[in-house]
Each structure stands twice: as structure tokens, then as C-alpha cells.
BAMARRO-87082 format. One record per residue (C-alpha): residue number from 1; x, y, z. Coordinates in steps of 0.1 Angstrom, whole numbers. Layout:
# BAMARRO-87082
<n=NUM&c1=X&c2=Y&c3=Z>
...
END
This chain:
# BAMARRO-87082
<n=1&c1=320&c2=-165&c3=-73>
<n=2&c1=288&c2=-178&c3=-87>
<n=3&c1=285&c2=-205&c3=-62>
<n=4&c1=289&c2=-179&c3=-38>
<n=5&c1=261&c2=-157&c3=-53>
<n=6&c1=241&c2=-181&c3=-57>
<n=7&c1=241&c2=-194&c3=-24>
<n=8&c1=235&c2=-158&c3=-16>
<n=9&c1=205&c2=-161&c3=-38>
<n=10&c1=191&c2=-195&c3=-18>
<n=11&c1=196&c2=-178&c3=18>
<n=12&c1=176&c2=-148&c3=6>
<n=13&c1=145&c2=-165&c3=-9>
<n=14&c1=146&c2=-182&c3=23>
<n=15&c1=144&c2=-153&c3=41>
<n=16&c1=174&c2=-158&c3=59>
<n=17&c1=187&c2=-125&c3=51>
<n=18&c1=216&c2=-119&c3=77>
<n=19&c1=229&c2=-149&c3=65>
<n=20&c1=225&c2=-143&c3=29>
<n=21&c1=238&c2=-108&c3=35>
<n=22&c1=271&c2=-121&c3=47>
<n=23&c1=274&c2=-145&c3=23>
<n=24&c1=269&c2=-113&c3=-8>
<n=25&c1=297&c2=-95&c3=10>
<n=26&c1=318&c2=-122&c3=10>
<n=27&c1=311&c2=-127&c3=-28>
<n=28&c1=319&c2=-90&c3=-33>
<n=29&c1=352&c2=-93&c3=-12>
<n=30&c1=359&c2=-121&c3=-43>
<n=31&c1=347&c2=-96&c3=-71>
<n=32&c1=347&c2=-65&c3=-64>
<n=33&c1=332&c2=-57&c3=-94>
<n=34&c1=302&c2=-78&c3=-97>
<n=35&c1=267&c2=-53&c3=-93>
<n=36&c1=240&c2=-77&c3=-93>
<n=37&c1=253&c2=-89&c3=-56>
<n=38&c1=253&c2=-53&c3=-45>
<n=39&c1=220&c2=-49&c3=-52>
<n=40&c1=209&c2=-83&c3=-40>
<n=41&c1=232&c2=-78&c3=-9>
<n=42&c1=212&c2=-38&c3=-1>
<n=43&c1=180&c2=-55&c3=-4>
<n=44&c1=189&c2=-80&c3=23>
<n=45&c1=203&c2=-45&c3=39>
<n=46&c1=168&c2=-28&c3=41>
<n=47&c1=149&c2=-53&c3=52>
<n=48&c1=169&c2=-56&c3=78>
<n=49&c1=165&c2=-20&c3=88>
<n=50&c1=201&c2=-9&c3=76>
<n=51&c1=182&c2=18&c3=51>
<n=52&c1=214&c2=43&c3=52>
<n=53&c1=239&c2=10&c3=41>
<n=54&c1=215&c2=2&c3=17>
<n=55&c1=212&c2=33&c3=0>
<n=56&c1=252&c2=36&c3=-6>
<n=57&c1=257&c2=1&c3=-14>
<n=58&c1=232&c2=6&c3=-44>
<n=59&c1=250&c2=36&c3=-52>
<n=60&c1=280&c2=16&c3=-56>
<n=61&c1=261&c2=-9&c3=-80>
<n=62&c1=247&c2=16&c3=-106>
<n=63&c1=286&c2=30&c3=-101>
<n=64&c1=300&c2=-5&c3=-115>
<n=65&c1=270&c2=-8&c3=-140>
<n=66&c1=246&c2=24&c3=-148>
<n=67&c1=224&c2=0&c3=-166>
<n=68&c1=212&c2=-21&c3=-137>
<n=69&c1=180&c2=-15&c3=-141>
<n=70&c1=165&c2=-35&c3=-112>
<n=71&c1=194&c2=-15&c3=-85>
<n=72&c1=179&c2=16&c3=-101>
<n=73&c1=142&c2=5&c3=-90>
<n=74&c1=155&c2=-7&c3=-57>
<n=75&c1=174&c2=31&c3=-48>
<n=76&c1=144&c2=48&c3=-61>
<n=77&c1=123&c2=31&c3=-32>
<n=78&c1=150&c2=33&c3=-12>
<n=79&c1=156&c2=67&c3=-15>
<n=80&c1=117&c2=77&c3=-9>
<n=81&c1=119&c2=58&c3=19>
<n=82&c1=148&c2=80&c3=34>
<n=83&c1=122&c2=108&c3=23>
<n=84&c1=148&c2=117&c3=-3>
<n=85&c1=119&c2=128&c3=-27>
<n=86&c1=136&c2=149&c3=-54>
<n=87&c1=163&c2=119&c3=-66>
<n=88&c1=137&c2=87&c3=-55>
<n=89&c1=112&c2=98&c3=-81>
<n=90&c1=137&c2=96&c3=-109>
<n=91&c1=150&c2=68&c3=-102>
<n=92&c1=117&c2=50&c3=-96>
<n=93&c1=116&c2=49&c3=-135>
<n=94&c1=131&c2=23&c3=-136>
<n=95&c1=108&c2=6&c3=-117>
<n=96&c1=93&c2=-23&c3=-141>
<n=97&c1=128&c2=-40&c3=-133>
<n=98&c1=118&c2=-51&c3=-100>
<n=99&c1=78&c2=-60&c3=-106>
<n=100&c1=72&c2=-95&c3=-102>
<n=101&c1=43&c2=-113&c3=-102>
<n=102&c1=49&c2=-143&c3=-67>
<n=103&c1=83&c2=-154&c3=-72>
<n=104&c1=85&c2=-156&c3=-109>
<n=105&c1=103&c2=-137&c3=-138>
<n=106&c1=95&c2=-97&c3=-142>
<n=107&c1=60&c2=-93&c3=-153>
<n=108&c1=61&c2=-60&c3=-170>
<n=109&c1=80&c2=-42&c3=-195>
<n=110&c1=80&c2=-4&c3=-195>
<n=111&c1=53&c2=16&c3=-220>
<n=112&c1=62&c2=22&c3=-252>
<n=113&c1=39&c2=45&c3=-271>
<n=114&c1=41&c2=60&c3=-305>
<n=115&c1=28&c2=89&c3=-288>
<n=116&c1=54&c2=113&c3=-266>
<n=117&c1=50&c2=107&c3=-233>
<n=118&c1=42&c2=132&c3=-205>
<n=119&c1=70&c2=147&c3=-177>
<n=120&c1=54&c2=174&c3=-161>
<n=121&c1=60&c2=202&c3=-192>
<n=122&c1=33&c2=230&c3=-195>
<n=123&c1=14&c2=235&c3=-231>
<n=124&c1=-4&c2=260&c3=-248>
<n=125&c1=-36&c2=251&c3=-261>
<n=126&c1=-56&c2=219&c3=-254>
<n=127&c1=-40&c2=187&c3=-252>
<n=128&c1=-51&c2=152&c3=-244>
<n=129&c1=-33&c2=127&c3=-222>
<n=130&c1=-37&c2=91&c3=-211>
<n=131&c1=-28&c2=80&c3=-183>
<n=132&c1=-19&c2=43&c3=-179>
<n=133&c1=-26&c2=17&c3=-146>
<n=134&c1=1&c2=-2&c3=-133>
<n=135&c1=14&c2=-24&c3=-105>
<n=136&c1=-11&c2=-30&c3=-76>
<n=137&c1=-45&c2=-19&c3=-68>
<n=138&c1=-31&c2=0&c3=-41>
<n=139&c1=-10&c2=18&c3=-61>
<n=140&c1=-41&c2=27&c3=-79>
<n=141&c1=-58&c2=43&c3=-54>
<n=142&c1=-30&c2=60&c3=-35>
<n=143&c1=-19&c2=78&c3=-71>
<n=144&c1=-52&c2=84&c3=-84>
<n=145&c1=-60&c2=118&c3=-66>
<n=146&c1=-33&c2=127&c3=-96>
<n=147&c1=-60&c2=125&c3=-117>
<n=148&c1=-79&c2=162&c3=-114>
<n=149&c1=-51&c2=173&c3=-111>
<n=150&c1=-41&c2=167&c3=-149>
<n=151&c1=-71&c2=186&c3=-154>
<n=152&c1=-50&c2=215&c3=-148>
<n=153&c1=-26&c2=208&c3=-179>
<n=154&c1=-45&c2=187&c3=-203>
<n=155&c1=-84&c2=195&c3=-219>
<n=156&c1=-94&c2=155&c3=-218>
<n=157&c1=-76&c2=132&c3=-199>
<n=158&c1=-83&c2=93&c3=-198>
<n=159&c1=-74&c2=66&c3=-174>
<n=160&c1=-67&c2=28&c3=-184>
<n=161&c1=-91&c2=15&c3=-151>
<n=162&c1=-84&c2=-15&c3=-136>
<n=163&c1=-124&c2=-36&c3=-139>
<n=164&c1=-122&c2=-36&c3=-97>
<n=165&c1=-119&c2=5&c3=-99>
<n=166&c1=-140&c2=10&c3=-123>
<n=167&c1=-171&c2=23&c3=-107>
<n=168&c1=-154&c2=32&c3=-75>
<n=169&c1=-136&c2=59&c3=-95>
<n=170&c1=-165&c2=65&c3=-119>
<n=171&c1=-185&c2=79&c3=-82>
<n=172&c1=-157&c2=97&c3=-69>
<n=173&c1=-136&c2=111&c3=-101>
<n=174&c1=-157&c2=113&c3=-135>
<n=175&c1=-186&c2=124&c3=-124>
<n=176&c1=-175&c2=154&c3=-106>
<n=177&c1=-145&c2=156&c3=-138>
<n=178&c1=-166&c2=150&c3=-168>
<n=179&c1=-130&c2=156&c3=-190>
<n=180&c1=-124&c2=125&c3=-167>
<n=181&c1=-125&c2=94&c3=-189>
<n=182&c1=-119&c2=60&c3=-177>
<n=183&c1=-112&c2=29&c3=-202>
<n=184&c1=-113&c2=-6&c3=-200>
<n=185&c1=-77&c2=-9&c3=-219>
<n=186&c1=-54&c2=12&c3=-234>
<n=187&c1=-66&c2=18&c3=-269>
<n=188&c1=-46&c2=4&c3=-304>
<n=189&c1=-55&c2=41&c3=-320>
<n=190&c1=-39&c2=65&c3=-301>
<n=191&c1=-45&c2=94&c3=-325>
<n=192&c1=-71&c2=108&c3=-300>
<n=193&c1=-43&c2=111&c3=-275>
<n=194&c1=-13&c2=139&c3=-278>
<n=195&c1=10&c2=123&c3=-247>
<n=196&c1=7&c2=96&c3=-221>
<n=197&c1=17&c2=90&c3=-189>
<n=198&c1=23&c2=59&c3=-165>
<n=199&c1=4&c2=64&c3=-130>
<n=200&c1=34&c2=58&c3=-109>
<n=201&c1=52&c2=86&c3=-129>
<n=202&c1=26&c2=115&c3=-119>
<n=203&c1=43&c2=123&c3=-84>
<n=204&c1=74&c2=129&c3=-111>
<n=205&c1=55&c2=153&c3=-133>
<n=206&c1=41&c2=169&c3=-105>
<n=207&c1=78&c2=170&c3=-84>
<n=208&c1=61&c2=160&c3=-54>
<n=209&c1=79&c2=166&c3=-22>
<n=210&c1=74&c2=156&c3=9>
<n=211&c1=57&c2=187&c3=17>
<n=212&c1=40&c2=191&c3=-15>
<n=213&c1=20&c2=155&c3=-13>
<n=214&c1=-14&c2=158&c3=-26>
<n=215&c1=-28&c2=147&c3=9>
<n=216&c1=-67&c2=166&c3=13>
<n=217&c1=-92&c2=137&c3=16>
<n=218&c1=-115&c2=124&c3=8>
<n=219&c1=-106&c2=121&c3=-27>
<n=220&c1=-122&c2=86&c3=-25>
<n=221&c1=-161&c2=80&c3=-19>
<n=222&c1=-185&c2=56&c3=-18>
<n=223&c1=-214&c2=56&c3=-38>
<n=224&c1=-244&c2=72&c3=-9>
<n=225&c1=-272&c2=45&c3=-17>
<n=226&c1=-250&c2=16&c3=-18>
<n=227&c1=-236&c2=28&c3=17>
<n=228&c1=-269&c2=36&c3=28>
<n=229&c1=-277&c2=-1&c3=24>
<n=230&c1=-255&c2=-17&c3=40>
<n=231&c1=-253&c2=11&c3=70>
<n=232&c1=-288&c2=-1&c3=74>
<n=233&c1=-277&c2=-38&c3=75>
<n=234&c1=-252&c2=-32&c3=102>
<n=235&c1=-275&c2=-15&c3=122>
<n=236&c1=-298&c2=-44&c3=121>
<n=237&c1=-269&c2=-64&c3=129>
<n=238&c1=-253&c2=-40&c3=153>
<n=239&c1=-269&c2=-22&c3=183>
<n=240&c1=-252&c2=-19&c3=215>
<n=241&c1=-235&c2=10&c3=211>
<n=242&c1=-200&c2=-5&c3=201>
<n=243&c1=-176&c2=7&c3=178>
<n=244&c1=-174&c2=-9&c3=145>
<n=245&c1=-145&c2=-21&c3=132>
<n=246&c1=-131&c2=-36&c3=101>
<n=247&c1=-99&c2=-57&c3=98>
<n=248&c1=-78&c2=-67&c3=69>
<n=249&c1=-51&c2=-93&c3=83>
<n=250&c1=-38&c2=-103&c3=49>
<n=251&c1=-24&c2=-89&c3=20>
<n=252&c1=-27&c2=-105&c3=-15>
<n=253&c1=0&c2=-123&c3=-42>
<n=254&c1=5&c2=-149&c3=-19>
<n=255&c1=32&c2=-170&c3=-24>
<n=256&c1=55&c2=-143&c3=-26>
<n=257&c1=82&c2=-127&c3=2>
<n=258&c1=70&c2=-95&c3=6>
<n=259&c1=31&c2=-110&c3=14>
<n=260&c1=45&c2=-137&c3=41>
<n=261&c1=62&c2=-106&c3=57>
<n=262&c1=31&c2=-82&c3=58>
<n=263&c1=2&c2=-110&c3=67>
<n=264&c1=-9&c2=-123&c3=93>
<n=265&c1=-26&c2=-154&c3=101>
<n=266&c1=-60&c2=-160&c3=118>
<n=267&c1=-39&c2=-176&c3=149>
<n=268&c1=-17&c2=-143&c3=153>
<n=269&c1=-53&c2=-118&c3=148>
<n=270&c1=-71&c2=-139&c3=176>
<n=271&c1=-59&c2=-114&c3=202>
<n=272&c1=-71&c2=-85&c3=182>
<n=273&c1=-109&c2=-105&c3=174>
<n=274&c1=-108&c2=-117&c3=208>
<n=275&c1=-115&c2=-79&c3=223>
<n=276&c1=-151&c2=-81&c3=236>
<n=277&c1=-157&c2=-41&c3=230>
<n=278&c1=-158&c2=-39&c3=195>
<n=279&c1=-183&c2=-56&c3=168>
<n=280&c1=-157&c2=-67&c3=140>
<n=281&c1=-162&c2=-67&c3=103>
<n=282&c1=-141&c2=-87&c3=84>
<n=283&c1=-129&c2=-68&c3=51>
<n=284&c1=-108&c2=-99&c3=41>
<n=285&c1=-111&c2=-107&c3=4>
<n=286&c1=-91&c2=-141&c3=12>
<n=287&c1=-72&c2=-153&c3=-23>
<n=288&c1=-65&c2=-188&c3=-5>
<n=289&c1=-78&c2=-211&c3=25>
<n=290&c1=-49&c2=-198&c3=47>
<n=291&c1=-61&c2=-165&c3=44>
<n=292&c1=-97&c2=-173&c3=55>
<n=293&c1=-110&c2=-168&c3=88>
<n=294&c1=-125&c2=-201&c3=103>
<n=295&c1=-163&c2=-191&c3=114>
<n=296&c1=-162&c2=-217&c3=139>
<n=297&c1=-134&c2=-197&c3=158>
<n=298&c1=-146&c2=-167&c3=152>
<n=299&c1=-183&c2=-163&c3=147>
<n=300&c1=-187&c2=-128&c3=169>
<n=301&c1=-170&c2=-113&c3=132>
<n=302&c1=-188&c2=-104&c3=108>
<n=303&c1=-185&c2=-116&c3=69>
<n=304&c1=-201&c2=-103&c3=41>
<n=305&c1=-171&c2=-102&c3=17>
<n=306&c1=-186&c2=-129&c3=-5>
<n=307&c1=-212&c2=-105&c3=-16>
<n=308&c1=-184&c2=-74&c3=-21>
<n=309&c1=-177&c2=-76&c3=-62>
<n=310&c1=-155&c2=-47&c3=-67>
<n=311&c1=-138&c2=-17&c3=-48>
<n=312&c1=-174&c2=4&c3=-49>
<n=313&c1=-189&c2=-22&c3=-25>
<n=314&c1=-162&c2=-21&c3=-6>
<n=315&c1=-162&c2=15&c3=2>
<n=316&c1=-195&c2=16&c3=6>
<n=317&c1=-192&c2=-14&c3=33>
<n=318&c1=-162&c2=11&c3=49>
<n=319&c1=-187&c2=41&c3=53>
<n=320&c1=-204&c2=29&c3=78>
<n=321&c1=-173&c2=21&c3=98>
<n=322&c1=-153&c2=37&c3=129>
<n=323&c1=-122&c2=27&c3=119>
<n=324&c1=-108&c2=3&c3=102>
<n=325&c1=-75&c2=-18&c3=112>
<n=326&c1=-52&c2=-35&c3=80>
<n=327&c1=-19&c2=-48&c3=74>
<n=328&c1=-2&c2=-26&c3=45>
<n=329&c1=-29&c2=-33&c3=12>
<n=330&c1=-51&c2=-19&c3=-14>
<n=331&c1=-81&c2=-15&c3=14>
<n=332&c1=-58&c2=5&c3=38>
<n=333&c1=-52&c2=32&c3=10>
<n=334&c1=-91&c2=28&c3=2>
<n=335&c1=-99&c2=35&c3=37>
<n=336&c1=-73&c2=66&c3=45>
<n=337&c1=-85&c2=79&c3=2>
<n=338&c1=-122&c2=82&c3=20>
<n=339&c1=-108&c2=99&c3=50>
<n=340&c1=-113&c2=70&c3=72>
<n=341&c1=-91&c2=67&c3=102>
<n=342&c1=-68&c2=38&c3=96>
<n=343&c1=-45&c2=16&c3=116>
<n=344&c1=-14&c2=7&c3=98>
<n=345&c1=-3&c2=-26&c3=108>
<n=346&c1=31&c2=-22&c3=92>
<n=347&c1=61&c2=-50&c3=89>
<n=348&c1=96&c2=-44&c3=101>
<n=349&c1=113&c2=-19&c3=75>
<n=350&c1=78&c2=-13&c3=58>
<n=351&c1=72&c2=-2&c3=24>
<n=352&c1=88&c2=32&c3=9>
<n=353&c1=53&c2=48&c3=13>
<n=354&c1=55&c2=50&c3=51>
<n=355&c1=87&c2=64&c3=50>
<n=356&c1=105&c2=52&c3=81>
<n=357&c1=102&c2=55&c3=121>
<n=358&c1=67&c2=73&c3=116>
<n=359&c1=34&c2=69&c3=134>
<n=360&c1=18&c2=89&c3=106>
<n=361&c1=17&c2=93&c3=69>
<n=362&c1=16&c2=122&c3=46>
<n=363&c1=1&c2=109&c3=27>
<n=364&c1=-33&c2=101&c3=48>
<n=365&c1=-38&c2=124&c3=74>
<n=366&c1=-59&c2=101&c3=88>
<n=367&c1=-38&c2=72&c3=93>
<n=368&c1=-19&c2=55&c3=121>
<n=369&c1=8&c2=33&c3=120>
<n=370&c1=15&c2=6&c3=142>
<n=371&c1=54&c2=-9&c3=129>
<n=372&c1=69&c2=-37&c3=140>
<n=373&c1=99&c2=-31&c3=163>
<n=374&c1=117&c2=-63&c3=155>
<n=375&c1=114&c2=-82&c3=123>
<n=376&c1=87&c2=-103&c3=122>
<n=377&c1=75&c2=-93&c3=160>
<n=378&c1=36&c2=-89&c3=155>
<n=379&c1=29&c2=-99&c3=191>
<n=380&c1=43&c2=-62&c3=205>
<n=381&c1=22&c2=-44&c3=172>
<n=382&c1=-10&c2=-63&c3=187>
<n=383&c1=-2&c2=-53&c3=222>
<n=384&c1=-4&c2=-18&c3=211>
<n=385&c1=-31&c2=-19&c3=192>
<n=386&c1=-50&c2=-32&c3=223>
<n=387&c1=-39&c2=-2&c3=242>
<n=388&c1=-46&c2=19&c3=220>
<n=389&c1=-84&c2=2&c3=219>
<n=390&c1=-87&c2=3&c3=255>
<n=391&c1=-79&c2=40&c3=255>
<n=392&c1=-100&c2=49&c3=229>
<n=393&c1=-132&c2=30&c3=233>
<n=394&c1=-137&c2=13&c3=264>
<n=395&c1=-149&c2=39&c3=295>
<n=396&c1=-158&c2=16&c3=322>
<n=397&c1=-184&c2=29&c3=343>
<n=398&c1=-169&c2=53&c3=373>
<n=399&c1=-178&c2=35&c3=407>
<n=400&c1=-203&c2=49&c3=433>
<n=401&c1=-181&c2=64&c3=461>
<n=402&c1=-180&c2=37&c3=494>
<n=403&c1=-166&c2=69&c3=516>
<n=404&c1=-179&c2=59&c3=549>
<n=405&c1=-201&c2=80&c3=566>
<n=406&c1=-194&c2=104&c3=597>
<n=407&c1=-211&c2=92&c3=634>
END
């Protein structure tokens, strides 16, 4: 049996998932009791499309063992995927199981505060709550429009800001939220504080629904001088009449499965940069030399990421834009936040936050998805975007009639 699960285990981090899939059930068929390689064998289920089978295999491993922490995470997502809101949210608590930092152990434990902590309960009189960052940046900014919205329950709330946030959400939150605090950690003295509250459990409090989302953008802005510079730089840079475009091709924590499915490199983009009717922006914040796009190539793109510092630059570099084009990452959900129209290049049995066979999101009205229809396909996704281009942007000039004239 552990041979078996283990070579389950290899198959998987090699992405052969079909494979490693087969080989889980077969370890199952052995011991029927054993949860880990139910939860394992549902992951390799999902990414394979097989949501559904996914769903009530997990079921089956929290049956055997209630205390599998990390196949509670994974039927949380699962079940927000299958826009099952009411039951996904719960069971995304358990959701530190299944953070990892690349391929390594799990990287966070949940909070534990001496203070109670928050789940939605109305007071009477004033109360203070803090609310605490976790997971990815683009966590961040999809759940921060929670925010105000504590503003409703609590007197004074306070946010532990990621640095890259910081003055992003300073523009667009606390100054228009003065009860709005944002901190550089989460304090060692929490008698200022009467209940706290992880980011990623808000949509709980809040028992959002699919039709309940908090979706009314922008909720997200960039800071109107800094845009106005660098509006003015593109139009120094920029004048025939072209759309404007930026492009994200990469995601970040490279190194680890999830990243090699969503990115793409600058050989697979070249049909995208390669469309003479746009002038391209790069918005690429490239963590390694694979992820950087060779100038040489592609020198009718423009770079100015090297002078971006934090998530306030660039938004203000995304004001000026028409639209902006990104596999699924933190500027994506920067983009759609500011009411930006966005193009969702989405992997094969995305994220939960797309939900699943959708061209939109409800959580961005303005966003568009573009998904893979076979795994790992981004040829077709490309080819679609193009059309989509071509429709949108590029009028060829109508021809001067040649109708010949009547003796």
C-alpha cells in the first residue's frame, strides 16, 4: 500500500495525473480505508476536469477521517468552484492545510489570538476588529473590498497590510475610511482590539453567495498624480491611435505546479506580441530569467516594470490602459478591483474563483475569461484572443466602390 501511494505521490508531482490517478485508485481498491489517497486521488480528479468525482471522492475522505485537514481545504475550493457557496466557505477554514510555499512543507499555521475571533455576529456598542493578511497578493486585493464593509459592524477596524499594498490601499480605502487602519504587522498588544478576523474568512462572516458577491467597482484606485505621470509618458511614447495594452504572461512562486500550469512563456505569448494593432505594455514583474521577456525579440513592448516598486505604481501604470490581458495573478484582480476590462487567460480547470465553464466572473464585472479547452492547450486560448482583438480593435478602412460605370 505505501509503495503504491507513493508512487501515486511521484506521478502527481510530475504532473502525470491520469496516471497517478489510476495508480490512487488502485491503492484505494488495496485499503479501502486509507483518506490521504482520496484526497490526493480528487486533486488529480479536478485538475483533470472531473469537478463532480472530485467533490464525492473528498466526501468520502473526511467520511473515513473528519480530521483531514488538508481534504477539508481541498472540498472547500472544490465546492466554490461548483458554486456551492453556503458549505465551500466553511470548509475553506481549514484552508492553512493546503498553503505551501513552491513544493515544500505547509507554510502557515492557522491564527491563534487571545482575543475572540470574528464570524459574522452583530454587537451592540462599539467594537474594534483586526483583520489579518494571508495567502497571496491576490487574495489581498480580491477580499479587500471586505473592508468598508466591517465598517458596518465594528467602530475601528485595522488591517495587517502586506508592504506591496500598503499605499495602494492607503489611496483607495483609508482615506475615504478614516476608522480604516492599516498596520505593518499584527501587533503583540492586542488589548486595543475586541475580535479579529483572517481576510479569507470575511466572505464567511458576511455569508456571501453567489448572488450576494460584493462585485461594484472600482473599489481599487490609483493614486490621480502618479497616473497622471505616467499617462503622460505613454503618450509621449504612444501616438497613433492604437489601443494600449498590458500583458501579464506569468504568474509568481515559480517552481511550483500550480505556476507551471498558469504561465506562459515568452515563446507561447509571441503570437499575442506579434499583433501589429496594438502598442503593448509589459506589466511582467518577472521573479526569474525564464519569466523575462528578451528585448531583443520583442522591442515593439514596452517595459517600465523596473521602475514599478509596489502595487500603487502599478495601478497607476494600469489607468492609462484599454485593457489589460493576464494569466490568473495578483495584477488581474488589481486590474478588474479598478474596473478595468480584463482578459482572463485561465488554465484548464482554473482556480475556484472562476467558478467553472464561465466567460465571466462575479466577481469583476469587467472581466473576460478566456479558458483552456484542453489541459495545457494555450495555442486555441491565443487563437481566441486574436479574434477577439481583431473584432474589437482593428476596422480596416472600407474600400472605394470599383462599380463600373454605365455607357
Amino acid at each position: 500500500m505505501t509503495l503504491l501511494y507513493n508512487l501515486g505521490v511521484a506521478l502527481q508531482a510530475d504532473d502525470q495525473l491520469q496516471q497517478a490517478a489510476d495508480v490512487y485508485r488502485l491503492a484505494i481498491s488495496v485499503d479501502a480505508t486509507h483518506s490521504e489517497a482520496r484526497n490526493n486521488l480528487s486533486a488529480c480528479l479536478n485538475a483533470l476536469g472531473n469537478l463532480d468525482e472530485a467533490i464525492a471522492v473528498l466526501r468520502e475522505a473526511i467520511e473515513l477521517d473528519p480530521h483531514n485537514h488538508a481534504a477539508r481545504s481541498n472540498l472547500g475550493h472544490s465546492l466554490l468552484a461548483a458554486g456551492n457557496f453556503t458549505e465551500g466557505w466553511r470548509y475553506c477554514e481549514d484552508r492553512w492545510a493546503a498553503y505551501q510555499i513552491a513544493n515544500g512543507p505547509v507554510a502557515i499555521k492557522p491564527a491563534d489570538l487571545p482575543i475572540p475571533r470574528w464570524l459574522g455576529e452583530a454587537f451592540k456598542g462599539k467594537k474594534r476588529l483586526l483583520v489579518l493578511s494571508e495567502q497571496g497578493l491576490g487574495d489581498m486585493l480580491q477580499f479587500c473590498r471586505y473592508l468598508p464593509m466591517t465598517l458596518a459592524r465594528f467602530s475601528h477596524v485595522s488591517f495587517v497590510c502586506p508592504r506591496p499594498l500598503r499605499r495602494l490601499l492607503n489611496d483607495s480605502l483609508s482615506a475615504d475610511n478614516p476608522n480604516l487602519e492599516l498596520l505593518d504587522e499584527t501587533p503583540t498588544n492586542l488589548q486595543h482590539w475586541d475580535y479579529y478576523a483572517p481576510m479569507l474568512s470575511l466572505p464567511l462572516a458576511f455569508n456571501t453567495q453567489r448572488d450576494t458577491i460584493p462585485a461594484t467597482v472600482p473599489y481599487l484606485h490609483a493614486h490621480p498624480q502618479l497616473a497622471h505621470q505616467w499617462a503622460t509618458r505613454m503618450r509621449a511614447q504612444h501616438s497613433n491611435g492604437r489601443p494600449c495594452i498590458g500583458l501579464v504572461w506569468a504568474g509568481g512562486h515559480s517552481g511550483t505546479v500550480l505556476d507551471r500550469r498558469r504561465s506562459l512563456d515568452a515563446a507561447a505569448i509571441a503570437p499575442l506580441l506579434n499583433w501589429p494593432h496594438a502598442q503593448w505594455l509589459s506589466l511582467q514583474k518577472p521573479e526569474s530569467a525564464q519569466k523575462q521577456l528578451p528585448h531583443a525579440r520583442f522591442p515593439q513592448v514596452i517595459d517600465w516594470m523596473d521602475e514599478v516598486d509596489d502595487f500603487a505604481d502599478t495601478a497607476a501604470l494600469i489607468a492609462g490602459l484599454d485593457l489589460v490581458i493576464s494569466v490568473d495573478t495578483s495584477v488581474a484582480h488589481l486590474a478588474a478591483a479598478m474596473g478595468k476590462r480584463v482578459w482572463l487567460l485561465n488554465r484548464y480547470a482554473g482556480c475556484w474563483r472562476w467558478l467553472r465553464n464561465r466567460e465571466d466572473s462575479p466577481w469583476y464585472p469587467g472581466m473576460r475569461i478566456f479558458t483552456q479547452r484542453t489541459r495545457g492547450d494555450w495555442t486555441d486560448v491565443l487563437a481566441r484572443v486574436l479574434e477577439a482583438l481583431q473584432r474589437e480593435y482593428f476596422h480596416p478602412p472600407s474600400q472605394p466602390s470599383t462599380s463600373r460605370a454605365k455607357s
